[in-house]
N, C-alpha and C positions, 0 to 999 in steps of 0.2 A: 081529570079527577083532582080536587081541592083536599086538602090535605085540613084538618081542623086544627084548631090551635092546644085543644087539648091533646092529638094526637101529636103535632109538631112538638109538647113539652114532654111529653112520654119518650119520646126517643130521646132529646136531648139528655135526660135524666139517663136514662139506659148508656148513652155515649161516656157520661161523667161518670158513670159508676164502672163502668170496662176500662174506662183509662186508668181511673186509679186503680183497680185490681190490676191491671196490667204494667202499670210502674214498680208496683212490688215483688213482682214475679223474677225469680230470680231464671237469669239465660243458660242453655243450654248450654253447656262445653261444645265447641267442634270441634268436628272430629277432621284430625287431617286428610290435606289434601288427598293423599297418594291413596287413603284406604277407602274401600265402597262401602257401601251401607249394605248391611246383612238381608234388606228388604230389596236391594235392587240386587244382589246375588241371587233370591233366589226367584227373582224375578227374572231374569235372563234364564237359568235352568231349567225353570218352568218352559218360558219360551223355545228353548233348545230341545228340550221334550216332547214341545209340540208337531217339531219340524218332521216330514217324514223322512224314514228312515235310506240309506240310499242302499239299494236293490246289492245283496251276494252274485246274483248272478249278472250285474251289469259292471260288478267291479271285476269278475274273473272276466268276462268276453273281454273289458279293456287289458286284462292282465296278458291274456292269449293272441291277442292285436302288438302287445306290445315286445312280446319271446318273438313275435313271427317276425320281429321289425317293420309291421306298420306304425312309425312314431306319427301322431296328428300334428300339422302344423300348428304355428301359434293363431290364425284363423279359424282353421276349424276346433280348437281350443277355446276360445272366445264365443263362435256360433254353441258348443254346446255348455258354456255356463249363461249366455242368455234363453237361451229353450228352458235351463232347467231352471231358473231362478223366474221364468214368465211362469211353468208347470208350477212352481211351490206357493207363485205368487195368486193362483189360480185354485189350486187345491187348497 
Protein backbone atom coordinates (compact mmCIF):
# COMPACT_ATOMS: atom_id res chain seq x y z
CA UNK A 1 0.00 0.00 0.00
CA UNK A 2 1.33 3.71 -1.17
CA UNK A 3 0.72 5.84 1.23
CA UNK A 4 -0.26 9.51 -0.70
CA UNK A 5 1.36 12.63 -0.21
CA UNK A 6 -1.69 14.34 1.10
CA UNK A 7 -1.87 11.53 3.58
CA UNK A 8 2.09 11.60 4.34
CA UNK A 9 1.42 15.63 5.11
CA UNK A 10 -1.52 14.97 7.45
CA UNK A 11 0.36 13.02 9.75
CA UNK A 12 3.34 15.00 9.66
CA UNK A 13 1.15 18.07 10.77
CA UNK A 14 -0.42 15.71 13.43
CA UNK A 15 3.36 14.83 14.55
CA UNK A 16 4.26 18.84 14.90
CA UNK A 17 1.25 19.55 16.68
CA UNK A 18 1.78 16.59 19.55
CA UNK A 19 5.22 17.65 19.96
CA UNK A 20 4.51 20.78 20.67
CA UNK A 21 1.54 20.15 22.85
CA UNK A 22 3.72 17.81 24.44
CA UNK A 23 6.79 20.01 25.14
CA UNK A 24 4.49 22.15 27.21
CA UNK A 25 3.02 19.62 29.34
CA UNK A 26 4.19 19.91 32.46
CA UNK A 27 5.78 16.06 34.07
CA UNK A 28 4.60 14.16 36.38
CA UNK A 29 6.31 14.06 40.03
CA UNK A 30 7.64 10.36 40.82
CA UNK A 31 6.73 8.84 43.07
CA UNK A 32 9.49 7.13 45.05
CA UNK A 33 11.15 4.15 44.68
CA UNK A 34 10.27 2.15 47.70
CA UNK A 35 6.37 3.07 47.36
CA UNK A 36 3.75 1.10 44.96
CA UNK A 37 1.30 2.47 42.92
CA UNK A 38 -2.25 2.27 44.47
CA UNK A 39 -3.33 0.71 41.12
CA UNK A 40 -0.74 -2.19 41.29
CA UNK A 41 -1.88 -2.67 45.10
CA UNK A 42 -4.89 -3.39 44.15
CA UNK A 43 -4.06 -5.14 41.46
CA UNK A 44 -2.26 -7.86 43.28
CA UNK A 45 -5.47 -8.14 45.99
CA UNK A 46 -7.49 -8.55 43.37
CA UNK A 47 -5.36 -11.35 42.16
CA UNK A 48 -4.92 -12.62 45.77
CA UNK A 49 -8.78 -12.79 45.80
CA UNK A 50 -8.83 -14.80 42.90
CA UNK A 51 -6.52 -17.44 44.19
CA UNK A 52 -8.46 -20.45 45.66
CA UNK A 53 -8.87 -20.59 48.95
CA UNK A 54 -6.84 -23.48 50.71
CA UNK A 55 -9.27 -26.21 52.13
CA UNK A 56 -10.05 -26.19 56.60
CA UNK A 57 -10.13 -29.44 56.36
CA UNK A 58 -6.62 -30.17 54.57
CA UNK A 59 -4.97 -27.78 56.94
CA UNK A 60 -6.37 -29.63 60.19
CA UNK A 61 -5.47 -33.42 58.56
CA UNK A 62 -1.85 -31.61 58.22
CA UNK A 63 -2.30 -30.33 61.77
CA UNK A 64 -3.22 -33.95 63.00
CA UNK A 65 -0.19 -35.60 60.75
CA UNK A 66 1.77 -33.33 62.62
CA UNK A 67 0.66 -33.82 66.93
CA UNK A 68 1.05 -37.67 65.65
CA UNK A 69 4.67 -36.83 64.61
CA UNK A 70 4.35 -37.56 61.05
CA UNK A 71 6.82 -34.49 60.20
CA UNK A 72 7.18 -34.61 55.89
CA UNK A 73 10.44 -34.48 54.61
CA UNK A 74 11.85 -31.57 52.83
CA UNK A 75 10.84 -33.74 49.63
CA UNK A 76 7.76 -34.56 50.02
CA UNK A 77 7.49 -30.82 51.17
CA UNK A 78 8.57 -29.70 47.75
CA UNK A 79 6.40 -32.80 45.78
CA UNK A 80 3.45 -31.09 47.44
CA UNK A 81 3.97 -27.24 46.71
CA UNK A 82 4.55 -28.44 43.03
CA UNK A 83 1.03 -30.66 42.71
CA UNK A 84 -0.50 -27.51 44.29
CA UNK A 85 0.77 -24.73 42.42
CA UNK A 86 0.45 -27.24 38.82
CA UNK A 87 -3.72 -27.69 40.59
CA UNK A 88 -3.87 -23.57 41.03
CA UNK A 89 -2.03 -23.19 37.81
CA UNK A 90 -4.84 -25.56 36.24
CA UNK A 91 -7.81 -24.35 37.96
Amino acid sequence: MQVATTQAAKALAALRVSRRRGASRRRRQARPAHLASPRAIDRALSRIDDLPAVRAGHVAAARARLDGGDVPTADEVVDMLVRRSVCDSLG
